[in-house]
N, C-alpha and C positions, 0 to 999 in steps of 0.2 A: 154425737156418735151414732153411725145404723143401727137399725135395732131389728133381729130378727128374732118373726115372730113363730118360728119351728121349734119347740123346746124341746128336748128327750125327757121322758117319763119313768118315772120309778128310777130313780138315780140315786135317792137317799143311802147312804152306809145301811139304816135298819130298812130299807124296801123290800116291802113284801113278794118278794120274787122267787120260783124255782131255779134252785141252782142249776150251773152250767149240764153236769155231770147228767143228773137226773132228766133235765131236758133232753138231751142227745139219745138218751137210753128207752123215752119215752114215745109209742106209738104215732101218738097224738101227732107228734111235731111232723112227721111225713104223713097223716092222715087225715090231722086234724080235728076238730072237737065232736066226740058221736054225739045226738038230742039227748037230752035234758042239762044238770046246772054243771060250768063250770066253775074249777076252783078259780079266783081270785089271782092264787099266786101264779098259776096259769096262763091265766089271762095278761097276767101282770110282764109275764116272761115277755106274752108275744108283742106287745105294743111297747115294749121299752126297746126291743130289739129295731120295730120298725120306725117308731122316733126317732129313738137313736138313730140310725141311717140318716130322715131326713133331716132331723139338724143339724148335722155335720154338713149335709150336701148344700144347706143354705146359709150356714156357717161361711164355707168357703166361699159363696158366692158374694155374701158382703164383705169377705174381708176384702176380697177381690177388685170387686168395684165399689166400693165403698159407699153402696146403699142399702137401702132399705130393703127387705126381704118381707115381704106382708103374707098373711095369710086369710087371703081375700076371697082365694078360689077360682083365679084370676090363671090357668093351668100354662094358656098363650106367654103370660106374660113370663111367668117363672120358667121357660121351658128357653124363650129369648134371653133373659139374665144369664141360665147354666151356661148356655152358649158361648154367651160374651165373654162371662168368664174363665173356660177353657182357652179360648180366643187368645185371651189377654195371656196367659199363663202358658200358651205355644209360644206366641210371638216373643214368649220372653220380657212382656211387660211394657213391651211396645202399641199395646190397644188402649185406648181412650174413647168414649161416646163423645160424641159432636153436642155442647151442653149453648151454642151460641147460637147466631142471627141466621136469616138469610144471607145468604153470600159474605157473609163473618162467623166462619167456624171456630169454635173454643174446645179445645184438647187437652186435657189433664193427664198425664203418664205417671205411673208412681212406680220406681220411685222416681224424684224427680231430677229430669236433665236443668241442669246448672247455667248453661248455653245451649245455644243450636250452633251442632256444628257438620260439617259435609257428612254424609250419610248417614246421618239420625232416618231412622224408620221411622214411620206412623202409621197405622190403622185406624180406620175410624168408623165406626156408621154415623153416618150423617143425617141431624135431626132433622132437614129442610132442602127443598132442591132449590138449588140455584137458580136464579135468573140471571147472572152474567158474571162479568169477573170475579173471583172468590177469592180471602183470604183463609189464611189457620194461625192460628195465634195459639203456639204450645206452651201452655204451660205459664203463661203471665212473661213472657222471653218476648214479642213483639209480633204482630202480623206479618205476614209475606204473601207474597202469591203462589197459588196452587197455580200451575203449568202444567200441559199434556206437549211432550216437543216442542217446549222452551216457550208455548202461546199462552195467551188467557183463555180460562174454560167460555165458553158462550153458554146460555142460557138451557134450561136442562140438564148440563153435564154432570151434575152432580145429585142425584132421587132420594130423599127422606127415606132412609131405613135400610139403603144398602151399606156395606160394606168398600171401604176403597185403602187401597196400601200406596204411599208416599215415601219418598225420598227426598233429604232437605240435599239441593244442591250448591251452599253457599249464597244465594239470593232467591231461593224461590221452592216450594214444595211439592217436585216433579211427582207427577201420575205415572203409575209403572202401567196400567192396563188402561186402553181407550176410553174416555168419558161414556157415560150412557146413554146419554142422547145430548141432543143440542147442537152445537158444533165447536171445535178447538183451531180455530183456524190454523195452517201453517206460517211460519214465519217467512215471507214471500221478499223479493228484490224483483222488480222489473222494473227493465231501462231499453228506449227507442232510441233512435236517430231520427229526429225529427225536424224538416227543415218548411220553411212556410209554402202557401200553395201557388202551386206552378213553378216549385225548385226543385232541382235535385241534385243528387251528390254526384260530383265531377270528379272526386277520390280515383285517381289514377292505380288501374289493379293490370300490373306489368306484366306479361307474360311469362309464367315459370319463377313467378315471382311472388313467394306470402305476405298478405297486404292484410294488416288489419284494418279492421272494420270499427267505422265512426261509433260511437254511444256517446250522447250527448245532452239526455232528457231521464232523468229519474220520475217515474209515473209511481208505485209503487213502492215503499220501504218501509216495510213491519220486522226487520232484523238489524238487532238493536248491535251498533255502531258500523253499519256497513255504509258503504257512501261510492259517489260515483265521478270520479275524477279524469282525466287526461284521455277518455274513450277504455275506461279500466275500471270495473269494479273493486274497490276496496274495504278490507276490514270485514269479509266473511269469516264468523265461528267457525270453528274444526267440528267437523259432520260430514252427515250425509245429503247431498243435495240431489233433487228433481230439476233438472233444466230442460227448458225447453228453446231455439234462437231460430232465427229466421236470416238470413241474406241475400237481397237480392243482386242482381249481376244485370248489366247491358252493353252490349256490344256490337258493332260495326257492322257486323258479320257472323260466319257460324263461328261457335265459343265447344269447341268439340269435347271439352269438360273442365266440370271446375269443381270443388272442396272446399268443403268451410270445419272449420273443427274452434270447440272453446279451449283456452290455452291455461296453462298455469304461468301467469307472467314471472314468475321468480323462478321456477326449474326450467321453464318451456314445453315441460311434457304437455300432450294433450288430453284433454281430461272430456271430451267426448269429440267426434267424429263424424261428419255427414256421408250420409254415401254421395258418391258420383253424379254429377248433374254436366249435361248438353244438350246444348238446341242450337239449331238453323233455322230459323226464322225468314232465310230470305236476306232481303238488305240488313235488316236488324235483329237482334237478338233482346229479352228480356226475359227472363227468370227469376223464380224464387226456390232457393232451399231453404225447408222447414227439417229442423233434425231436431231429437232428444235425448234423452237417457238418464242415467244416475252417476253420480260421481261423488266420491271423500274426498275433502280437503284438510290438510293440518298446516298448522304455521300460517293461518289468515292473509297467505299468498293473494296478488294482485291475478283477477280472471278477467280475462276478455274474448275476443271474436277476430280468427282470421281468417282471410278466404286467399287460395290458389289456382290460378285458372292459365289454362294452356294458349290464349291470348288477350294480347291486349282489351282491356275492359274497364267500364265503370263501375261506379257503387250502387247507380238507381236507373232509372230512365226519366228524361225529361217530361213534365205532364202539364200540359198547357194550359188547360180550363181549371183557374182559380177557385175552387170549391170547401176541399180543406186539406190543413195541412199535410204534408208528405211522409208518410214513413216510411223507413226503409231499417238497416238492421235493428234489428231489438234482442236482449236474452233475458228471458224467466227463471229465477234460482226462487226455489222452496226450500228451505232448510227440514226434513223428514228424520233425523237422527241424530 
């Protein structure tokens, strides 16, 4: 059991103390003792009063976190416990100190959850900063991963002795506020059209005619069940994504404008939009539109890339010197929400 070592003084039934009445009425107590002796029971008043105080105040702090309360003289350390334990007693009992490993945090909540289950809080200071992926293991209930926007914490993210508030999301113990340093990568999807050197894509873009666009090469995939199928991304989480696409275009002749936009292949709506691109070139035409922006997806809708152009056109331009391979569309989806 804690043991605190604040006791209150003069508590006895027969303690030699002035009473309440006579203290209140007495000079002293707003003036305090003039030179030469005082009495006993005096003295006795004033220091059971201010024990009393601190043992109550360290009272509550062990019941609170269920340590030790020392009287060591140690003023830092007791000033950090009161804390915690207000802490703990706002949150509603939702505070626990980080009592485990490196990048294996141990959390004790009293009273105790039974399970983890979606939206369990946690606070915690953290004994130890991170070097890389971290777990929390509340309560003897089983590990999981601390995540910052569904990623693993990177090294740093987490500094001995601050403070961090979590939410359990059904697999993983989301970060409401940015790591503290290190880095949280985002959850990233990027995909090319990639064909070998000295190819290119012959994909017929018809005049007046929305033609999607080849993806064929998954380079990138840190978003857990997303996958790259038929020139379609599939199996994006409901969020908020950063995309970034590129398309190129070649043509004959001038191409007096063309559009690319990423699509929701299940509504068709367009979930971001290039501006306007043409060129005259002369006998031939080639171009690149690079466009970006933000966009929410729900119902883990099929995305992809279509481009429309006011004549007939290709997907790439032919490139003769064998050097390396050919790219041509590609889109970059971050999952950021």
């Amino acid at each position: 059991m804690p043991i605190n070592d604040f006791l209150p003084f003069a508590i006895g039934g027969g303690a030699n103390v002035r009473s309440q009445a006579s203290y209140v009425a007495d000079p002293t107590t707003a003036e305090g003792f003039a030179t030469g002796v005082a009495l006993s029971a005096d003295c006795n008043k004033v220091w059971r009063q201010s024990s009393f105080v601190s043992a109550a105040v360290a009272a509550f702090m062990m019941n609170v976190l269920g340590i030790d309360i020392s009287d060591d003289g140690d003023l830092a350390e007791f000033t950090t416990n009161l804390t915690d334990a207000i802490m703990q007693c706002v949150r509603g009992g939702d505070y626990g100190a980080d009592t485990g490993a490196v990048n294996a945090l141990v959390v004790t909540l009293s009273p105790a959850p039974t399970a983890l289950v979606v939206g369990q809080p946690v606070l915690t200071k953290v004994g130890n900063t991170s070097t890389g992926a971290a777990t929390l293991n509340l309560n003897g209930l089983g590990a999981a991963p601390i995540t910052y926007n569904g990623a693993a914490l990177g090294a740093g993210a987490l500094v001995a002795g601050r403070l961090y508030l979590m939410f359990y999301d059904g697999a993983a113990f989301e970060m409401v506020s940015a790591p503290s340093g290190g880095s949280a990568s985002l959850p990233t999807f990027f995909a090319q059209h990639q064909l070998a050197s000295g190819s290119y894509d012959a994909t017929a873009i018809m005049s007046a005619t929305p033609t999607q666009r080849a993806l064929n090469t998954s380079v990138v995939n840190t978003i857990a069940g997303a996958s790259l199928s038929g020139n379609q991304v599939l199996g994006l989480p409901d969020g908020i994504y950063n995309c970034t696409a590129t398309t190129p275009i070649a043509g004959g002749g001038l191409v007096t404008a063309w559009k690319s936009w990423v699509r929701n292949a299940t509504t068709g709506a367009y979930l971001l939009i290039s501006p306007n691109g043409g060129v005259n070139s002369g006998a031939n035409t080639f171009a690149t539109l690079t466009f970006s922006g933000q966009f929410s997806l729900s119902g883990s809708p099929p995305v992809d890339i279509f481009t429309y152009a006011t004549q007939n056109a290709t997907g790439g331009d032919p490139v003769g010197a064998p050097v390396i391979d050919e790219i041509y569309s590609s889109i970059l989806l971050q999952k950021v929400g």
